[in-house]
mmCIF file of the N, C-alpha and C atoms, coordinates in Angstrom:
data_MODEL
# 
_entry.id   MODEL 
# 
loop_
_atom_site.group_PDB 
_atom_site.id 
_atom_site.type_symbol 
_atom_site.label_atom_id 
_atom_site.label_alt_id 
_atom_site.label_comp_id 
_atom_site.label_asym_id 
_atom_site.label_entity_id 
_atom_site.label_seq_id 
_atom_site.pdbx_PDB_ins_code 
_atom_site.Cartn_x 
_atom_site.Cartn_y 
_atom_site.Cartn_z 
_atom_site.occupancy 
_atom_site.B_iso_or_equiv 
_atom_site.pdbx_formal_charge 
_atom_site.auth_seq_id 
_atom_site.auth_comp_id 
_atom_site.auth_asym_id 
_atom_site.auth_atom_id 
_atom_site.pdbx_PDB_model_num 
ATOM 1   N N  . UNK A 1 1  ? -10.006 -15.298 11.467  1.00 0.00 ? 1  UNK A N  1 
ATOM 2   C CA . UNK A 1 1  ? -9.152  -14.406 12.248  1.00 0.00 ? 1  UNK A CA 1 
ATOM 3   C C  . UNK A 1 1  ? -7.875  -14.144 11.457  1.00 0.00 ? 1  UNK A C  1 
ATOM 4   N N  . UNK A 1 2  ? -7.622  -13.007 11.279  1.00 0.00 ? 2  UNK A N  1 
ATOM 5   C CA . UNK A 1 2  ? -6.288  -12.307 10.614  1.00 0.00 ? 2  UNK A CA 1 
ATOM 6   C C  . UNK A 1 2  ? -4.710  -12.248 11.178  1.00 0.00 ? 2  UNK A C  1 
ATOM 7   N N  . UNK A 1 3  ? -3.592  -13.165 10.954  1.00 0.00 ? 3  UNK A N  1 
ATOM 8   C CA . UNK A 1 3  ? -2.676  -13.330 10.968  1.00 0.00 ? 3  UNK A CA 1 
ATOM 9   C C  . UNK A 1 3  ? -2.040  -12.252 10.896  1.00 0.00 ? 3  UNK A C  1 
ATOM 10  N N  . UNK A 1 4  ? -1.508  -11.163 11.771  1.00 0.00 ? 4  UNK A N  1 
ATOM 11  C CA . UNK A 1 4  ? -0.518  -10.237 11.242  1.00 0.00 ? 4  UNK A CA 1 
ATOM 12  C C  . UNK A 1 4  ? 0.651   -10.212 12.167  1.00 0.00 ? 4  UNK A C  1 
ATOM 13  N N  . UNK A 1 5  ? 1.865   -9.495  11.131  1.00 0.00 ? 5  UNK A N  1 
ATOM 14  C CA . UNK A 1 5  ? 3.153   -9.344  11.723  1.00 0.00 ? 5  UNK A CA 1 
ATOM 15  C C  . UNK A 1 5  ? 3.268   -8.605  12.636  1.00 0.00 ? 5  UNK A C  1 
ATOM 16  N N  . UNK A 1 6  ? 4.294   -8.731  13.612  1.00 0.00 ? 6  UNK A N  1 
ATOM 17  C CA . UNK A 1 6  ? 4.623   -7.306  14.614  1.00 0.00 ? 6  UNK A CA 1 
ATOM 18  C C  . UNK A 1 6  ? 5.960   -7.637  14.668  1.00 0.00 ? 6  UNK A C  1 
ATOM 19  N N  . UNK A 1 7  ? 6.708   -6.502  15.048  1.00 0.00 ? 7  UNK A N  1 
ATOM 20  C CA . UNK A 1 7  ? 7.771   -6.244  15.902  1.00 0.00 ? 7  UNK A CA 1 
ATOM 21  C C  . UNK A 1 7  ? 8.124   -5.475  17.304  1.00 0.00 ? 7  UNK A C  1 
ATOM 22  N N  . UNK A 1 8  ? 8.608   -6.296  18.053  1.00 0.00 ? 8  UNK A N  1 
ATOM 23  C CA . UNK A 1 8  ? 8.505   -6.307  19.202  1.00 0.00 ? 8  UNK A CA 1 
ATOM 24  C C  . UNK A 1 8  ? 9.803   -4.832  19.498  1.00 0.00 ? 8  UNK A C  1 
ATOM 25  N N  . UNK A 1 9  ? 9.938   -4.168  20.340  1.00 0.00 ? 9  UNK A N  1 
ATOM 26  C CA . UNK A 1 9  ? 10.403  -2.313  20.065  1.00 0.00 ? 9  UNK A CA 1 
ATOM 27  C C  . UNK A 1 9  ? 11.182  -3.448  21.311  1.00 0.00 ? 9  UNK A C  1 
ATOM 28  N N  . UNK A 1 10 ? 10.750  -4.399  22.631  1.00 0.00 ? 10 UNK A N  1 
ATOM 29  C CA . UNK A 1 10 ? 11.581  -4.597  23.747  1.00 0.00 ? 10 UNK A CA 1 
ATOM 30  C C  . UNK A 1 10 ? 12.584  -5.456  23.277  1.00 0.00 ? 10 UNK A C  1 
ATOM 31  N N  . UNK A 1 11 ? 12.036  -6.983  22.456  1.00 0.00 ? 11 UNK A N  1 
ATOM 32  C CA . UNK A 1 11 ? 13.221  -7.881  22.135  1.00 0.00 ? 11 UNK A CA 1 
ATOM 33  C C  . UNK A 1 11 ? 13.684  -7.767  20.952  1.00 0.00 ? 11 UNK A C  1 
ATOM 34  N N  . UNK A 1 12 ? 13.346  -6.730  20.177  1.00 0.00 ? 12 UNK A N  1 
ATOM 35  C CA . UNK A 1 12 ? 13.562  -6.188  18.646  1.00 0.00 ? 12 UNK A CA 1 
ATOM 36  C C  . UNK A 1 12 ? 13.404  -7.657  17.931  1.00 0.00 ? 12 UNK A C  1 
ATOM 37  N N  . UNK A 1 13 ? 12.465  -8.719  18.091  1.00 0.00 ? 13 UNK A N  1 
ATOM 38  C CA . UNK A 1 13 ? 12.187  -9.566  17.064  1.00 0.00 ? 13 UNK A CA 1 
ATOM 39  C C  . UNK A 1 13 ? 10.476  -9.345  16.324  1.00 0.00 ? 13 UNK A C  1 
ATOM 40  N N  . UNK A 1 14 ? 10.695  -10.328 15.034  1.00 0.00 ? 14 UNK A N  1 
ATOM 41  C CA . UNK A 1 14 ? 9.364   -9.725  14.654  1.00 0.00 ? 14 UNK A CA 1 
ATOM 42  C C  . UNK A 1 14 ? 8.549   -11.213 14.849  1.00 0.00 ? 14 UNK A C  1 
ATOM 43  N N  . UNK A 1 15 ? 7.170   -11.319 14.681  1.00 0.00 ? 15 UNK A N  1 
ATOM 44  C CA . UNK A 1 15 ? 6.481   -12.467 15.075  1.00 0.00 ? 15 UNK A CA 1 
ATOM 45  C C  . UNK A 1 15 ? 5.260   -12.235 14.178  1.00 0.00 ? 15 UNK A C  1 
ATOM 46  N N  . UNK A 1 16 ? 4.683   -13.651 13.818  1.00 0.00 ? 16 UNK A N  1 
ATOM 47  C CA . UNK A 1 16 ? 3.365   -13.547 13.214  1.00 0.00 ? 16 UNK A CA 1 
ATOM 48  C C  . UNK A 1 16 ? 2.271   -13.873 14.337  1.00 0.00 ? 16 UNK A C  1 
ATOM 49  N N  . UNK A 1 17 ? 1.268   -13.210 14.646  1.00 0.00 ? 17 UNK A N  1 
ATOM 50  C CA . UNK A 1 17 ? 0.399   -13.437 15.082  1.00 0.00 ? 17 UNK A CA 1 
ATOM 51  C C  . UNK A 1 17 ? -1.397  -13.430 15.315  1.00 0.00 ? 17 UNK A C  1 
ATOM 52  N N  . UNK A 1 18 ? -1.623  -14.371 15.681  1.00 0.00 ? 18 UNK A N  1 
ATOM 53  C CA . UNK A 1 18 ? -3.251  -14.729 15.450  1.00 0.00 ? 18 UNK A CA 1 
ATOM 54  C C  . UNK A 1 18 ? -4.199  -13.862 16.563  1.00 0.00 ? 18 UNK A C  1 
ATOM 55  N N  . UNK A 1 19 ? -5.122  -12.877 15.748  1.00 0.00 ? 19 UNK A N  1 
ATOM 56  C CA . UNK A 1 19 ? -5.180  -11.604 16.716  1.00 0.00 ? 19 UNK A CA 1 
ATOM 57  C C  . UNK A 1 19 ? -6.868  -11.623 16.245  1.00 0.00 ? 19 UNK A C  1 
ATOM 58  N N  . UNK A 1 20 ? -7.679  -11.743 16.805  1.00 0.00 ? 20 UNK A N  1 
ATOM 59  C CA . UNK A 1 20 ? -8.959  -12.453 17.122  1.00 0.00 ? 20 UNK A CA 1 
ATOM 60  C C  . UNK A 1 20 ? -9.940  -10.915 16.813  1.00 0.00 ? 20 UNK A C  1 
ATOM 61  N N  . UNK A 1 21 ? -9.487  -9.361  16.710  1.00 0.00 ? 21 UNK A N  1 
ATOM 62  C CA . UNK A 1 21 ? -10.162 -8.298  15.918  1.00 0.00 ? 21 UNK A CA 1 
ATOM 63  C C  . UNK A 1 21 ? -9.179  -7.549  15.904  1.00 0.00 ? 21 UNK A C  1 
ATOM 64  N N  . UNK A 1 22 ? -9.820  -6.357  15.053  1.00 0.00 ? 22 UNK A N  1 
ATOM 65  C CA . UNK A 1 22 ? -9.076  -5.325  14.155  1.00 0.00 ? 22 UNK A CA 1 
ATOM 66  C C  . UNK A 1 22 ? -8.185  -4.829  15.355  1.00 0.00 ? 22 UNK A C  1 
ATOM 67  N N  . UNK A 1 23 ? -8.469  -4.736  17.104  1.00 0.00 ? 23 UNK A N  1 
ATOM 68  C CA . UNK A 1 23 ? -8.432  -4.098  17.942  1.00 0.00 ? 23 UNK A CA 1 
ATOM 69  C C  . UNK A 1 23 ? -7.182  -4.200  18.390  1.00 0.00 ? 23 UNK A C  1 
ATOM 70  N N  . UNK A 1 24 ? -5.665  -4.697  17.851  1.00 0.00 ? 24 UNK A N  1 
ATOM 71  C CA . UNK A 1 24 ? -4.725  -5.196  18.141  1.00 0.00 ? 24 UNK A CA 1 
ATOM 72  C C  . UNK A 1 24 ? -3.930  -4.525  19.451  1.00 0.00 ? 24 UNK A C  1 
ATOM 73  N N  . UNK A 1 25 ? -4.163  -3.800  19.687  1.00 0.00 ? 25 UNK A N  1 
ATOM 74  C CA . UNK A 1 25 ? -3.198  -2.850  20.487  1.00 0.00 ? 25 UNK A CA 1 
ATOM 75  C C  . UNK A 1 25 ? -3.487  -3.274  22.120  1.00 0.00 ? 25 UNK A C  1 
ATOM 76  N N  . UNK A 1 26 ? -2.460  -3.602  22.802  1.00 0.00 ? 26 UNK A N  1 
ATOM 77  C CA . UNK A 1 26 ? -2.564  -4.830  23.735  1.00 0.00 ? 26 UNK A CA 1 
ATOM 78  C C  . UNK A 1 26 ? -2.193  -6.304  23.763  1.00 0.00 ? 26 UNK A C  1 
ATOM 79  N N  . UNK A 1 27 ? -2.067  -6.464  22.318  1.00 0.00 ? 27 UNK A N  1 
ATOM 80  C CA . UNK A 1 27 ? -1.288  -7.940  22.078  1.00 0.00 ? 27 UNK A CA 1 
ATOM 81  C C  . UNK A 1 27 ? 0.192   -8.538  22.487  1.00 0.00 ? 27 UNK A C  1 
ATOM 82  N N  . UNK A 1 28 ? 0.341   -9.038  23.408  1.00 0.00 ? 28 UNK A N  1 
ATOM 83  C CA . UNK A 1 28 ? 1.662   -9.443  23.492  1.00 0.00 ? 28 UNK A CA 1 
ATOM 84  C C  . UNK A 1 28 ? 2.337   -9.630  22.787  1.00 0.00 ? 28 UNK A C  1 
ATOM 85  N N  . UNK A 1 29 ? 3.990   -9.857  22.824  1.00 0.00 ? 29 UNK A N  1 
ATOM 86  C CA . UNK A 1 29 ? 4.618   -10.088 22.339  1.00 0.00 ? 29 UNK A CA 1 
ATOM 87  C C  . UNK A 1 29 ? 5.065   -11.883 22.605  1.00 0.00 ? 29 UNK A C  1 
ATOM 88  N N  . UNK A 1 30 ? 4.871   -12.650 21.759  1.00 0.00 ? 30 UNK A N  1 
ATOM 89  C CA . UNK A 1 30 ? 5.236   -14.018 22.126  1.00 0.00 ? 30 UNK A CA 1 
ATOM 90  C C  . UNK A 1 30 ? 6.486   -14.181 22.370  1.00 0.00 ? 30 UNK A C  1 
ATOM 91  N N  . UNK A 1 31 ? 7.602   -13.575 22.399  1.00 0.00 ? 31 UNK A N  1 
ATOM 92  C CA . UNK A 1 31 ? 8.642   -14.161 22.853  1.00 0.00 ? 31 UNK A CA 1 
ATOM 93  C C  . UNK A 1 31 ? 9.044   -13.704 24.095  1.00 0.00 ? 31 UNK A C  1 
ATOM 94  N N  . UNK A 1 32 ? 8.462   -12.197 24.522  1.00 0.00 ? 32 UNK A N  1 
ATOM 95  C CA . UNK A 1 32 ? 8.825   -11.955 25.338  1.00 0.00 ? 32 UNK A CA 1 
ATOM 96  C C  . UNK A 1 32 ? 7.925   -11.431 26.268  1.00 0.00 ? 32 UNK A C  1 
ATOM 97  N N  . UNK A 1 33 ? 6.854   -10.886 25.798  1.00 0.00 ? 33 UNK A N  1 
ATOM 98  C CA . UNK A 1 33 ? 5.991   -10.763 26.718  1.00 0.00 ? 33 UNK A CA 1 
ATOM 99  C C  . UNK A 1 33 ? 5.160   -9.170  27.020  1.00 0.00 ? 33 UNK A C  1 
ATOM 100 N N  . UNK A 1 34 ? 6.466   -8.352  26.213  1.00 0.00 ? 34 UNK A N  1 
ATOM 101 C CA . UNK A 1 34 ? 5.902   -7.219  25.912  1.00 0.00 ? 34 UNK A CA 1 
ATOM 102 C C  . UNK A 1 34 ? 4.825   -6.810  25.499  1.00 0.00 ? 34 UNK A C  1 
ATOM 103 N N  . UNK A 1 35 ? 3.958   -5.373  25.334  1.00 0.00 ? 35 UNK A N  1 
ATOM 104 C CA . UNK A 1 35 ? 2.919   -4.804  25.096  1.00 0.00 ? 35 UNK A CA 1 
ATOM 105 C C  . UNK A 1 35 ? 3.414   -3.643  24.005  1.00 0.00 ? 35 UNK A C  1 
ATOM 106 N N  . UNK A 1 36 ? 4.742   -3.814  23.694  1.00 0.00 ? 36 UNK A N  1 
ATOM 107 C CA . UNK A 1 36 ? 5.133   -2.684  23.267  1.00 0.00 ? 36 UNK A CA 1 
ATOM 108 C C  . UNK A 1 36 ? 5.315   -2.681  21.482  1.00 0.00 ? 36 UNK A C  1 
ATOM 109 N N  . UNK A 1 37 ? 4.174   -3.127  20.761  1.00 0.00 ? 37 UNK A N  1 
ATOM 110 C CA . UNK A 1 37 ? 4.231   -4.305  19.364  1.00 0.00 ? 37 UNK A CA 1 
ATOM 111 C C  . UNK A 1 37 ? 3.751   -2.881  18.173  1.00 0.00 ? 37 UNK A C  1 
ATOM 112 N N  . UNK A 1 38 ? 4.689   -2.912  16.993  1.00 0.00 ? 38 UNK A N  1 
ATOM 113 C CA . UNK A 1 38 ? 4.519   -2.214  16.147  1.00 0.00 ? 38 UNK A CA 1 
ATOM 114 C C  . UNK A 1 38 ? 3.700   -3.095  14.744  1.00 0.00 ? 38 UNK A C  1 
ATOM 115 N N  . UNK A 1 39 ? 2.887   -3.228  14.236  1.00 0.00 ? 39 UNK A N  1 
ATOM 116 C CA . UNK A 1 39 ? 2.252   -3.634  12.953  1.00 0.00 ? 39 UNK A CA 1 
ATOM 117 C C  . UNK A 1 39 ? 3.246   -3.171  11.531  1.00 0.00 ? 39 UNK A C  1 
ATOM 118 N N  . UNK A 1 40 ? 3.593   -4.535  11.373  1.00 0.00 ? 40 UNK A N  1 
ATOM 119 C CA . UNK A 1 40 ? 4.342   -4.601  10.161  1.00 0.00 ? 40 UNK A CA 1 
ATOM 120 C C  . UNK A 1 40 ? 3.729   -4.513  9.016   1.00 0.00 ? 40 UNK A C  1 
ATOM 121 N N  . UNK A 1 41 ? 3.975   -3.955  7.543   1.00 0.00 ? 41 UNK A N  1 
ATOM 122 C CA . UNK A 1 41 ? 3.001   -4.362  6.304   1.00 0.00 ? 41 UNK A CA 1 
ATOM 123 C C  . UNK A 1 41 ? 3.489   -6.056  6.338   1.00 0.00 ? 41 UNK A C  1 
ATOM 124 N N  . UNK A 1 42 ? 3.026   -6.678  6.035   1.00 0.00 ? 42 UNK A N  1 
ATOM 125 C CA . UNK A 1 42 ? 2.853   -7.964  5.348   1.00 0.00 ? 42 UNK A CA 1 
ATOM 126 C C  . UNK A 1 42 ? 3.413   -7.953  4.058   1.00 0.00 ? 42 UNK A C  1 
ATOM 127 N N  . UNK A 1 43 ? 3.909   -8.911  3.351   1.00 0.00 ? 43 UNK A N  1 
ATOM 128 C CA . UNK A 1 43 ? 4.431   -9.500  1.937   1.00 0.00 ? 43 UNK A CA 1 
ATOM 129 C C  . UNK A 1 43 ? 4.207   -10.333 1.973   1.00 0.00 ? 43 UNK A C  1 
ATOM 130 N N  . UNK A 1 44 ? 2.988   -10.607 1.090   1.00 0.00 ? 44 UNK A N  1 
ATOM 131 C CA . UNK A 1 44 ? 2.625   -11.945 0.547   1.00 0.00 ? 44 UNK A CA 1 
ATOM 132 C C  . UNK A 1 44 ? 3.281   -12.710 -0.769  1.00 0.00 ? 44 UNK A C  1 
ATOM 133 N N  . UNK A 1 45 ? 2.667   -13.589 -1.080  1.00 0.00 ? 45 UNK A N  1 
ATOM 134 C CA . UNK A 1 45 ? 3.880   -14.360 -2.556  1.00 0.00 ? 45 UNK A CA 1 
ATOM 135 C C  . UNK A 1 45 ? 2.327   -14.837 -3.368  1.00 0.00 ? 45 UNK A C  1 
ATOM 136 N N  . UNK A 1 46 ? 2.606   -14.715 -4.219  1.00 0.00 ? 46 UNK A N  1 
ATOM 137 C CA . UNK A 1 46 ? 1.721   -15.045 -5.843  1.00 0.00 ? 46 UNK A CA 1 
ATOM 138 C C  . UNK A 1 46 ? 2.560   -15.907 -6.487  1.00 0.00 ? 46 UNK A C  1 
ATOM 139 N N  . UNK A 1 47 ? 1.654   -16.244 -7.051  1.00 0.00 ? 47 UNK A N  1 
ATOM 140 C CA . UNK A 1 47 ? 1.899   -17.249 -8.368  1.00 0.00 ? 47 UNK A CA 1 
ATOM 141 C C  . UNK A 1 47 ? 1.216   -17.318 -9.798  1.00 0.00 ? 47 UNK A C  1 
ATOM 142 N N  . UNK A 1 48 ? 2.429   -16.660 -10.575 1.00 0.00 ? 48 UNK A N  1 
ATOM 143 C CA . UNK A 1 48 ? 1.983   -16.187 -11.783 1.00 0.00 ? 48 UNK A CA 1 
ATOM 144 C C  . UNK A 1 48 ? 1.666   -17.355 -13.257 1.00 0.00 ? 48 UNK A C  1 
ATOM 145 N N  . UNK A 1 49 ? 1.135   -17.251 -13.592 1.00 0.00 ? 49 UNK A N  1 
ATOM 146 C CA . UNK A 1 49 ? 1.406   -18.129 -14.862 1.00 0.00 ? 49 UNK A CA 1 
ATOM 147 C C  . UNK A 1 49 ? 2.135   -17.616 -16.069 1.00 0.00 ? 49 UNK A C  1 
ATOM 148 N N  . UNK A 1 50 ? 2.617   -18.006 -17.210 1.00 0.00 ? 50 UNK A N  1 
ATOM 149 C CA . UNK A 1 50 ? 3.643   -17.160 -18.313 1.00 0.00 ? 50 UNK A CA 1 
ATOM 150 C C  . UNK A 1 50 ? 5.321   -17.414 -17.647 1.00 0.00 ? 50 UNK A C  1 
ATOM 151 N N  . UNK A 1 51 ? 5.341   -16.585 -18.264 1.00 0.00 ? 51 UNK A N  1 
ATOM 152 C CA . UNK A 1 51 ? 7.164   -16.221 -18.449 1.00 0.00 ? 51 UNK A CA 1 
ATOM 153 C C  . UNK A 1 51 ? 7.581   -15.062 -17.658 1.00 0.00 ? 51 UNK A C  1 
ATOM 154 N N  . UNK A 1 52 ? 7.031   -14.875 -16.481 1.00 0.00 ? 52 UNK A N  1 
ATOM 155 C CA . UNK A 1 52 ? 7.227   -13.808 -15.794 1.00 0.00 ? 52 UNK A CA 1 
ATOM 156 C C  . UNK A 1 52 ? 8.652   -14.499 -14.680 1.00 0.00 ? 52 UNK A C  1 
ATOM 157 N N  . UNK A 1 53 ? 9.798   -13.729 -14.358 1.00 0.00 ? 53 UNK A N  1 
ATOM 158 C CA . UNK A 1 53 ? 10.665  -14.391 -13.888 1.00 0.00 ? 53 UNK A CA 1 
ATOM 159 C C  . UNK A 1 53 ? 10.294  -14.753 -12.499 1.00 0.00 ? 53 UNK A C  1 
ATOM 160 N N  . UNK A 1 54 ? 10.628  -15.342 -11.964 1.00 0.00 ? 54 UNK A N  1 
ATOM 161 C CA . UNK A 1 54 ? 10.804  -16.118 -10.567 1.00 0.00 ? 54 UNK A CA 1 
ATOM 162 C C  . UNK A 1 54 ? 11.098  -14.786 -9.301  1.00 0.00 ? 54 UNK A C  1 
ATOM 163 N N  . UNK A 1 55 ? 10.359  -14.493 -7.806  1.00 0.00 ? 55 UNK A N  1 
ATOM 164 C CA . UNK A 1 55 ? 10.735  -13.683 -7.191  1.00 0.00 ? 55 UNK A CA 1 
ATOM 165 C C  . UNK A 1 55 ? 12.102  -13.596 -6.698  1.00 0.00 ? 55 UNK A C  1 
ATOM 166 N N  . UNK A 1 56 ? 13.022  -12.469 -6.531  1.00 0.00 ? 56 UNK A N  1 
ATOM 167 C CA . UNK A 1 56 ? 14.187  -12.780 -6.303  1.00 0.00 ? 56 UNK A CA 1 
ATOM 168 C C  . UNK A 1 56 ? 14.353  -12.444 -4.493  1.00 0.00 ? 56 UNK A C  1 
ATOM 169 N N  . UNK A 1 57 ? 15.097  -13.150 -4.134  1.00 0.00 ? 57 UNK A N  1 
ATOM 170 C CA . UNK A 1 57 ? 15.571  -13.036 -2.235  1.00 0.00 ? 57 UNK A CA 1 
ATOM 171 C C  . UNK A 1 57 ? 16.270  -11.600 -2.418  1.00 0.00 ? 57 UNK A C  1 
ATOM 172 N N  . UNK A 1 58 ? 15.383  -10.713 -1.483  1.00 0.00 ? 58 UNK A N  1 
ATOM 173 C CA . UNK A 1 58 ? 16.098  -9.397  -1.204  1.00 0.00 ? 58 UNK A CA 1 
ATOM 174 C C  . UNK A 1 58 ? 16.985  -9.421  0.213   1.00 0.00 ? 58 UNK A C  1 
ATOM 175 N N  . UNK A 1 59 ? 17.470  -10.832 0.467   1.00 0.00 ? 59 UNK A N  1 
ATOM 176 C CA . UNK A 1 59 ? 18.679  -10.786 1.724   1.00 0.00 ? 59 UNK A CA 1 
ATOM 177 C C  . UNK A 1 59 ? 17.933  -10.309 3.090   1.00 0.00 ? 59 UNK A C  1 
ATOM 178 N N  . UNK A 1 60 ? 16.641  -9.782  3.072   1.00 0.00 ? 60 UNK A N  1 
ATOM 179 C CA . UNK A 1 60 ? 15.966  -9.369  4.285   1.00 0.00 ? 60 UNK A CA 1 
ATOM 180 C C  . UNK A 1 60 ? 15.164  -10.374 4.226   1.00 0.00 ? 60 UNK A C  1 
ATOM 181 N N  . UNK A 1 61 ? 14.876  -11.258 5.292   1.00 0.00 ? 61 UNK A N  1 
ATOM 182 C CA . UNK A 1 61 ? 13.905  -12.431 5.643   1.00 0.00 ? 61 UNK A CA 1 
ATOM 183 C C  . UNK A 1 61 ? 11.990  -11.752 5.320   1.00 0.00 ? 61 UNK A C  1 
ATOM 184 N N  . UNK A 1 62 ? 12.757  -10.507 6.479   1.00 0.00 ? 62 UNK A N  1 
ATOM 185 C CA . UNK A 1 62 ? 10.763  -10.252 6.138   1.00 0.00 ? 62 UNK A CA 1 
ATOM 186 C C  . UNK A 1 62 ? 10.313  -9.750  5.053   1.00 0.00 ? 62 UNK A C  1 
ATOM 187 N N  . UNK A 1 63 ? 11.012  -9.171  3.958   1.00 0.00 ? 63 UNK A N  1 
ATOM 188 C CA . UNK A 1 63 ? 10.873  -8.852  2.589   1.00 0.00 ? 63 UNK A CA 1 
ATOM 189 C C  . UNK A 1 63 ? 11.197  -9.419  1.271   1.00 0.00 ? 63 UNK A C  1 
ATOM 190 N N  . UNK A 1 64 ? 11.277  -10.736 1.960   1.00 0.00 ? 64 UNK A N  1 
ATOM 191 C CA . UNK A 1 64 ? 11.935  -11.713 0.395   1.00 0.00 ? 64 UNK A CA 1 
ATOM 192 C C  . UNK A 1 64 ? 10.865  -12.114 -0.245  1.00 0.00 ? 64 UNK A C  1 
ATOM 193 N N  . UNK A 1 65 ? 11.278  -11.909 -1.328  1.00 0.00 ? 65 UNK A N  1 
ATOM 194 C CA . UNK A 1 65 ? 10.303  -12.512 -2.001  1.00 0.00 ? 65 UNK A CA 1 
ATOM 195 C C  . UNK A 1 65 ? 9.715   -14.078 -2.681  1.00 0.00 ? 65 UNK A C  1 
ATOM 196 N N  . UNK A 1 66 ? 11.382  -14.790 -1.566  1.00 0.00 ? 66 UNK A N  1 
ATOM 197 C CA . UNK A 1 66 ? 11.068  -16.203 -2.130  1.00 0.00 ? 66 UNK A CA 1 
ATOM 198 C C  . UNK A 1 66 ? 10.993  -17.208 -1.031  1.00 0.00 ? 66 UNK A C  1 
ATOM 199 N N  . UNK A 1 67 ? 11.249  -16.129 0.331   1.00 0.00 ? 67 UNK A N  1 
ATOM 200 C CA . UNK A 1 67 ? 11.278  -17.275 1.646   1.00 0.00 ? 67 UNK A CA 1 
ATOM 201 C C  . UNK A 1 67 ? 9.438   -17.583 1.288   1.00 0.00 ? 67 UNK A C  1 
ATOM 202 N N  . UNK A 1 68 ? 9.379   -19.105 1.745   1.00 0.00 ? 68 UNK A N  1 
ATOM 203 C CA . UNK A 1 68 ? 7.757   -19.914 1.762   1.00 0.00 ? 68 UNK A CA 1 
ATOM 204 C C  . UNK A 1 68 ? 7.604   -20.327 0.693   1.00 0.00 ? 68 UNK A C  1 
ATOM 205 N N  . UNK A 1 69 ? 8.440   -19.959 -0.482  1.00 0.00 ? 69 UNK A N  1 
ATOM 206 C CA . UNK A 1 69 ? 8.067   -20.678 -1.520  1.00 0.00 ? 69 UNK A CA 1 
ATOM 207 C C  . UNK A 1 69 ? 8.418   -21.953 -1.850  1.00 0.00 ? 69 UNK A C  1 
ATOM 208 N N  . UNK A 1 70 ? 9.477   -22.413 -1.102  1.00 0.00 ? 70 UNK A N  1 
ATOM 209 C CA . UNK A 1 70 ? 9.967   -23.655 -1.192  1.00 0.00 ? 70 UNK A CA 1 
ATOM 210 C C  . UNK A 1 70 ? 11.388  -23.759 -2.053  1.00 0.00 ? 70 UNK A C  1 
ATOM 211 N N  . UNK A 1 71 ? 11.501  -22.378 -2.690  1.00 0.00 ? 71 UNK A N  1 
ATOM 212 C CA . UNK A 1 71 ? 12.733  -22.458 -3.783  1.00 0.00 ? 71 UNK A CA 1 
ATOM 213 C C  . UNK A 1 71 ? 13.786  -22.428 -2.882  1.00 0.00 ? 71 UNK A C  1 
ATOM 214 N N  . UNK A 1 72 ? 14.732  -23.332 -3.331  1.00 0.00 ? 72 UNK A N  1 
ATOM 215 C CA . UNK A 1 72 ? 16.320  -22.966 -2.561  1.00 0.00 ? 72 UNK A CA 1 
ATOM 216 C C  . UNK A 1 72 ? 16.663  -21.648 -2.388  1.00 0.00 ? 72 UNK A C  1 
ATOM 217 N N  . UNK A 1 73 ? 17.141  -20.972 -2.079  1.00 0.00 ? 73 UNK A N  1 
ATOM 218 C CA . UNK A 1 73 ? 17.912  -19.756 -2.058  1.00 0.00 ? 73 UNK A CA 1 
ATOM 219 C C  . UNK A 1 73 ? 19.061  -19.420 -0.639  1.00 0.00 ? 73 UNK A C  1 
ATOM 220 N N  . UNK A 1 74 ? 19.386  -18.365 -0.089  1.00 0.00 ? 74 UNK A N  1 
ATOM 221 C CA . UNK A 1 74 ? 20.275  -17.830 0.791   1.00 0.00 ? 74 UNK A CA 1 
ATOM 222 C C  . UNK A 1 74 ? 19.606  -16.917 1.426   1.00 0.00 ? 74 UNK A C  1 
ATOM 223 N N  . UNK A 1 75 ? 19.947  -16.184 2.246   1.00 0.00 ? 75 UNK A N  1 
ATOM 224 C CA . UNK A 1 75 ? 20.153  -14.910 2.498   1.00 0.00 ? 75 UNK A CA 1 
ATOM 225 C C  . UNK A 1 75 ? 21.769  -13.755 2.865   1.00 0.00 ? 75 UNK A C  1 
# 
């Protein structure tokens, strides 16, 4: 079963969630309860081998490229 993001349009937060077919539309919103859920793209993280530099934190949580990796950073 496929893990995807939403954002919620009622409590404007976003959430990952475990959505059992392609058929998403109807899925609550876990924090609040809404029906009202937009499908986020996803950003996943790789791991390169070489000398390729390290992903850098773009200050947006859902678009960083280093939140999950375990590296220190900020936002």
């Amino acid at each position: 079963m496929p893990i995807y993001e939403f954002h919620c349009e009622k409590c404007n937060k976003d959430s990952e969630i475990l959505v059992r077919s392609s058929n998403w539309e109807g899925t609550k919103c876990p924090l609040c309860g809404s029906t009202k859920l937009s499908k986020k793209l996803s950003v996943f993280a790789s791991s390169a081998s070489g000398n390729e530099s390290a992903p850098s934190c773009s200050g947006v949580p859902s678009s960083c490229g280093r939140c999950g990796t375990g590296k220190p950073h900020s936002h």
